[in-house]
C-alpha positions in Angstrom: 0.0 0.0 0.0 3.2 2.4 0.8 4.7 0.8 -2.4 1.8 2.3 -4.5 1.3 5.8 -2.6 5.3 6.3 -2.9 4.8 5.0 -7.2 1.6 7.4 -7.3 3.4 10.8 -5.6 6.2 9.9 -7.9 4.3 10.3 -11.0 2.6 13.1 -10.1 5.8 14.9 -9.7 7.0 13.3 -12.9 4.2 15.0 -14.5 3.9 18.0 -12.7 7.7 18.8 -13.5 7.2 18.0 -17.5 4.0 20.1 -17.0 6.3 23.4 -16.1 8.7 22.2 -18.6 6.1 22.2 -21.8 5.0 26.1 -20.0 8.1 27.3 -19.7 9.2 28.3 -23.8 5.6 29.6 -24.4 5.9 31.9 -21.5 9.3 32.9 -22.3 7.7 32.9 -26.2 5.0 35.4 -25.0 6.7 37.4 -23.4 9.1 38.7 -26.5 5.6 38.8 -28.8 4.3 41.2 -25.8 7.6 43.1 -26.0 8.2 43.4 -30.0 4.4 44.8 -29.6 5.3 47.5 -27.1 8.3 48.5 -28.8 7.3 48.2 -32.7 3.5 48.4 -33.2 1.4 51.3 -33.6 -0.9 50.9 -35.8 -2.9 54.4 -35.1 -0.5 56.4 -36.1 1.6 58.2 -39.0 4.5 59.3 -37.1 7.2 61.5 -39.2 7.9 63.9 -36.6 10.4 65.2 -33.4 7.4 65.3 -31.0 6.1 61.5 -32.0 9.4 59.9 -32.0 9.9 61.4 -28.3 6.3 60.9 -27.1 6.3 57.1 -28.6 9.9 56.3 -27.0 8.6 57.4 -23.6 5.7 56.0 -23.5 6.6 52.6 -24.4 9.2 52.6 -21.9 12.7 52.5 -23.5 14.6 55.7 -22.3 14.0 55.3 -18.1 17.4 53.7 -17.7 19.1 54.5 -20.6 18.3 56.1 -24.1 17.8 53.3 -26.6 19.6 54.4 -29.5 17.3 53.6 -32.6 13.8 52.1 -33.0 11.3 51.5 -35.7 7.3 51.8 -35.0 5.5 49.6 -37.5 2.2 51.0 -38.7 0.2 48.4 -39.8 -2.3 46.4 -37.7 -1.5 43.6 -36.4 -2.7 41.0 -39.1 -1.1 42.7 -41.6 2.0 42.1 -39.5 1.3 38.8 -39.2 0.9 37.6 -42.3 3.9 39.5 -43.8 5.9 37.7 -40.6 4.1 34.7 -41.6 5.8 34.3 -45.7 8.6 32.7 -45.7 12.0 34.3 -45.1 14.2 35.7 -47.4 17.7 37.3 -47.6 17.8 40.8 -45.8 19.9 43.5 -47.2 22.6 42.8 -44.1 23.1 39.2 -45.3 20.8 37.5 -43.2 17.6 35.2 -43.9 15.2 36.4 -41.1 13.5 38.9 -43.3 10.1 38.5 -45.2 8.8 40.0 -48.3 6.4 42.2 -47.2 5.7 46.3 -47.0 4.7 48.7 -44.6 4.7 51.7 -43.0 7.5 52.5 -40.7 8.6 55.4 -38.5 12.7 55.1 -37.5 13.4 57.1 -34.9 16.7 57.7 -33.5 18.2 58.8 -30.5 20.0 62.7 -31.1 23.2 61.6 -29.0 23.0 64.4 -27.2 20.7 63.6 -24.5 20.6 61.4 -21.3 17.8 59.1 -20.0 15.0 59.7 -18.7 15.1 63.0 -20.7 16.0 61.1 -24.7 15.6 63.1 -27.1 15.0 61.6 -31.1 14.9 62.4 -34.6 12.0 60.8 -37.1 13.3 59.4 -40.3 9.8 58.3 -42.2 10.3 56.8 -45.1 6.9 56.2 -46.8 7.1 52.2 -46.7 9.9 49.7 -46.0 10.5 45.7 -46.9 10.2 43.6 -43.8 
């Protein structure tokens, strides 16, 4: 009776610990779809200027500890995202085979070099569409 108590805990733990093991990637997988959102989609917006490039930066968090030095805002909802992400990858103009045929709108703002964080400041670059 011990015997079968001792076999039963066991595979509960067995399972229990393949359980958080199977969680574990989509969490972690999640989490960087949550944070490419924050950082890259906004899909209201045309951007193209000083005062969006500094309002978006802020906003979506990335100048409280440092200034981050260059971002791109995607303007597209999110399916058109997703399906463009979804094609299959070709060669990017840097060599690599992580990007997708695919356009959209894009804001690229980047930091000025002059300022310090919290208080980064940014220049737009807008081009009217870019390749994913």
């Amino acid at each position: 009776m011990a015997l079968q108590r001792t076999q039963a805990f066991l595979l509960l733990l067995l399972l229990t610990l393949l359980g958080l093991g199977l969680v574990q990637p989509s969490y972690g997988q999640d989490r960087m779809y949550q944070r490419f959102l924050r950082q890259h989609v906004d899909p209201d917006e045309t951007g193209g200027n000083d005062s969006y490039c500094n309002l978006m930066m802020q906003r979506r968090k990335m100048t409280s500890h440092q200034c981050k030095r260059f971002n791109t805002f995607i303007h597209e909802d999110l399916w058109n995202i997703r399906s463009i992400c979804s094609t299959t990858n070709v060669q990017c103009k840097n060599g690599r085979m992580n990007c997708h045929e695919g356009v959209v709108r894009v804001t690229d703002c980047r930091e000025t070099g002059s300022s310090r964080a919290p208080n980064c400041r940014y220049q737009p670059k807008a081009p009217p569409q870019v390749s994913l």
